[in-house]
Each structure stands twice: as C-alpha cells, then as structure tokens.
C-alpha positions in Angstrom: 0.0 0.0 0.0 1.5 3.3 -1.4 1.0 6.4 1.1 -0.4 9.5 -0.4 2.1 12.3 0.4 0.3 15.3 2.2 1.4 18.2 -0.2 -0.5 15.2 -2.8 -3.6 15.0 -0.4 -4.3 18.9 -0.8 -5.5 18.6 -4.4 -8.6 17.7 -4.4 -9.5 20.3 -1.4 -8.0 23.7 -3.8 -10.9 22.3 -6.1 -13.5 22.5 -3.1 -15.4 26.1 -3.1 -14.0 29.1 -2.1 -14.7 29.0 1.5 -13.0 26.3 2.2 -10.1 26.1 5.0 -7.4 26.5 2.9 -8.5 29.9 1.1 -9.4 31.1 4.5 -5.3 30.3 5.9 -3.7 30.8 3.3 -5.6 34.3 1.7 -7.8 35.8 4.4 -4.7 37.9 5.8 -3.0 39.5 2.3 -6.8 40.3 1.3 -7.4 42.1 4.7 -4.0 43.6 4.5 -4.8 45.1 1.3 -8.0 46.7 2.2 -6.4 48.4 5.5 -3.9 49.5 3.3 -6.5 51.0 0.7 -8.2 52.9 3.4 -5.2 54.3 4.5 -4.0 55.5 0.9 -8.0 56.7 0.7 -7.6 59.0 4.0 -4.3 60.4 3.2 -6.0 61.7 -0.7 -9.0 62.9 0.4 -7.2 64.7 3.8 -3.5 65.2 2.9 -3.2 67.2 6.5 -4.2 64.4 8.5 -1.7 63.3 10.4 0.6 65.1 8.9 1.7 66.8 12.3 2.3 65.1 15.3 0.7 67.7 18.0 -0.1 71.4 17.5 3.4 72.2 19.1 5.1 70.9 16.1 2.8 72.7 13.2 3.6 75.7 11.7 2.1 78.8 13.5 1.6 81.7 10.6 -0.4 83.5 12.4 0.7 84.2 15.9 -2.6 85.9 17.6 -2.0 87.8 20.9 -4.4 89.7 23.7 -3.9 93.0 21.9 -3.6 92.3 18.2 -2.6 90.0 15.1 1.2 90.0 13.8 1.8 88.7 10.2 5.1 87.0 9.4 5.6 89.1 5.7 7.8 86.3 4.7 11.2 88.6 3.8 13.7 87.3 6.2 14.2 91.1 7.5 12.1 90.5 10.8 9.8 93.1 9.6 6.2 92.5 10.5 3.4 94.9 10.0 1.3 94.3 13.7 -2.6 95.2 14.1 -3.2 96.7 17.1 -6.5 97.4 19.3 -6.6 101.0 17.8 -5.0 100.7 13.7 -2.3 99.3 12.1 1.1 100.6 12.4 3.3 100.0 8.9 7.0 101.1 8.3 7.6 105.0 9.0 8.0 106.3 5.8 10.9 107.6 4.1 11.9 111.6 4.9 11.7 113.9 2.2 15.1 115.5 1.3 15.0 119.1 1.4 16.2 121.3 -1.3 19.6 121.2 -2.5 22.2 123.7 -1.1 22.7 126.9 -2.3 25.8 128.5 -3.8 27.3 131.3 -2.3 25.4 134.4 -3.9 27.1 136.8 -5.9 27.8 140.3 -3.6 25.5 142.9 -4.2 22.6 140.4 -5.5 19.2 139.6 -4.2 20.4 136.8 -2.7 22.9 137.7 -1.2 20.3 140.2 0.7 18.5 137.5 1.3 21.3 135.8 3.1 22.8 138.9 4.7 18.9 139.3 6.5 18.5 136.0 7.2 21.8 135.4 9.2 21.1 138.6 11.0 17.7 136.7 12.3 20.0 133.7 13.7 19.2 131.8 10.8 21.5 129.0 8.8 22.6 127.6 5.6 19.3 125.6 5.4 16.9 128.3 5.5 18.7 130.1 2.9 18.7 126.8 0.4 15.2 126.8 1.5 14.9 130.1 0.7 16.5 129.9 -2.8 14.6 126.9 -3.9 11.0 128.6 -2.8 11.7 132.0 -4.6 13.3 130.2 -7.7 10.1 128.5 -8.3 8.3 131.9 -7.8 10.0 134.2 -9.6 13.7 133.5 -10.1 14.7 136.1 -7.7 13.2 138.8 -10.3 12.7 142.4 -9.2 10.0 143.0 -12.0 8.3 139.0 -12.0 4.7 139.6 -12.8 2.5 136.9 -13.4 -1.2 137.6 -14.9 -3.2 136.9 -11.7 -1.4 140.2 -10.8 1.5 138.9 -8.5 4.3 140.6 -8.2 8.3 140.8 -7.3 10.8 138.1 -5.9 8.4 136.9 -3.3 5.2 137.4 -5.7 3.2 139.4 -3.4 -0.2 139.3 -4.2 -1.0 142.3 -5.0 2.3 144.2 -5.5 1.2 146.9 -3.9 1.3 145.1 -0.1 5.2 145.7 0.2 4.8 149.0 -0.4 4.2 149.1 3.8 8.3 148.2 3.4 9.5 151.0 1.1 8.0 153.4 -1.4 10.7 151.3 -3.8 9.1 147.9 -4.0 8.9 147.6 -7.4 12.4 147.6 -8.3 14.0 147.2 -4.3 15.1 143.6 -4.3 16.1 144.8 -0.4 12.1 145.9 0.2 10.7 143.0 -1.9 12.8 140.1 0.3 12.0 142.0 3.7 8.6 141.8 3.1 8.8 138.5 1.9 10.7 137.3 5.0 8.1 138.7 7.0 5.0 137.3 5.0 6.9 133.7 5.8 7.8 134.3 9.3 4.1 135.3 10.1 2.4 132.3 7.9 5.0 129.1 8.2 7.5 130.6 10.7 10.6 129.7 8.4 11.2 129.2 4.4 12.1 125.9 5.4 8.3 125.5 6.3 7.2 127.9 3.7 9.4 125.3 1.1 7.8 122.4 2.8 4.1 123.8 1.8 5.4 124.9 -1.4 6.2 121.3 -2.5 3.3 120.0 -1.2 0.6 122.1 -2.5 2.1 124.3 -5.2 2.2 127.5 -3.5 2.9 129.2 -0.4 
C-alpha cells in the first residue's frame, strides 16, 4: 500500500469552493492587509493634512494671535512684521523727504545775497537760505520786476504788488524791500522758508 504524500492529499481540497479552509489560511490575511492598506492611501488623498503633524506644538504657526492684536510674518527674512493693534495698524515710518539742494554762495551785491545777509542777522542757517532759494526760484527766479497775470508781483510774488509798499515806497524795483517783506510774510504764515518750502512742494504754493 502506497501512502499519499500530504502536499499530494491537498489537491482535491483547492478544487472545493472558495470558502474552504485553505482559502481562508492561506488568503484571508493578504486580502485584509490590502483593504487596510487602501483605506489608509484613501484617507491620506482625500485629507492630505491628517496626520501630517504630530501635536499642534510641532505645526507651523503663521499667524501668531496675541491679547492686543494679530502680527503677520511678511515672509522677507528682515524680521519686519506689520502688527494690528487694538486702535490701527502701524506699517514702516516712511521715508523723509530731502530738502532742497544747497545753495551756492550768492554773488555780492545780489538779491540773494540780501537774502542771506537778512536771514543770518535773524540767527538763521545755511538751510533756511537753500530753502529760501529753492522757494523763490520757483516763484520768480529772484526777479525784481516778475509779474504773473493773476497780478502777482516781485521776488516773493506778493499778491498784490502793492502790499510791500508798507516796506518801502521802492518795492517795485527794491530787491532789499521785496525780500524783507517776503521774510516777513513767511515768518508770520509758516515761521521759516524751510516750512514755507515744505508747503510749497506739497501744494504748489505758499
């Protein structure tokens, strides 16, 4: 009598139905490793966050929210943040304004020189006189006789003319009576030329 091997014996029970013991050994685990395995791959596309940090600690904080306020990170590298406060928000001061160029020494005897002779008498500098140079370029080029249509008149276009005659019967061809009163029209109104400049630039006029 011959004895059947056992891998032999196993034949006839592969041909048995599906549930049979051996399906349920030898396939029941890959089959339920692939469906765990599906549902993982599932979660991870349809919430590509999850899990993706272990612990708030460890996620990425881009806003960073305070009692008072928000700060935004701008992302530069400089440090530079722009931070909303209870009452506004407060951006990068913003850059100063240069002031007119300097002026050269004036020729003796002109109107600027004048100019500068009366302002340094008043305790003022080299900056109120480039100031001052730069405001009455503008207006009249430091012109005795400068007229413009609206009826303006002189080096410091006094509006009308006839105002700085309270400085000298001369004022139309005086550059000395013209720039005092012009001195004293910016003292009273923006307290320097530097100010009177300042106004100038911003508006057009002074």
């Amino acid at each position: 009598m011959v004895r059947r091997s056992r891998r032999a014996s196993l034949v006839p029970r592969l041909a048995g139905p599906l549930n049979g013991p051996i399906l349920r050994s030898r396939w029941s685990l890959p089959v339920y490793a692939f469906f765990v395995a599906f549902a993982i791959v599932m979660v991870m596309v349809t919430d590509p966050y999850s899990g993706a940090f272990a612990d708030a600690n460890t996620a990425p904080n881009h806003w960073a929210e305070t009692t008072v306020g928000q700060t935004l990170a701008t992302g530069s590298g400089s440090g530079s943040t722009i931070d909303r406060g209870v009452f506004g928000s407060h951006a990068a001061p913003p850059k100063a304004v240069a002031g007119p160029p300097s002026a050269a020494i004036p020729d003796p005897g002109s109107a600027q020189a004048i100019a500068l002779g009366i302002l340094t008498s008043q305790g003022m500098g080299a900056d109120q006189y480039s100031c001052l140079v730069s405001l009455w370029n503008r207006e009249s080029h430091w012109r005795v006789n400068a007229e413009n249509p609206d009826g303006a008149y002189g080096i410091p276009q006094a509006l009308p003319g006839s105002k700085m005659a309270a400085f000298g019967a001369d004022w139309q061809t005086s550059a000395s009576t013209q720039i005092l009163w012009g001195l004293s029209y910016i003292k009273g109104r923006y307290a320097t030329p530097c100010g009177a400049w300042a106004h100038s630039q911003s508006t057009g006029w002074y």
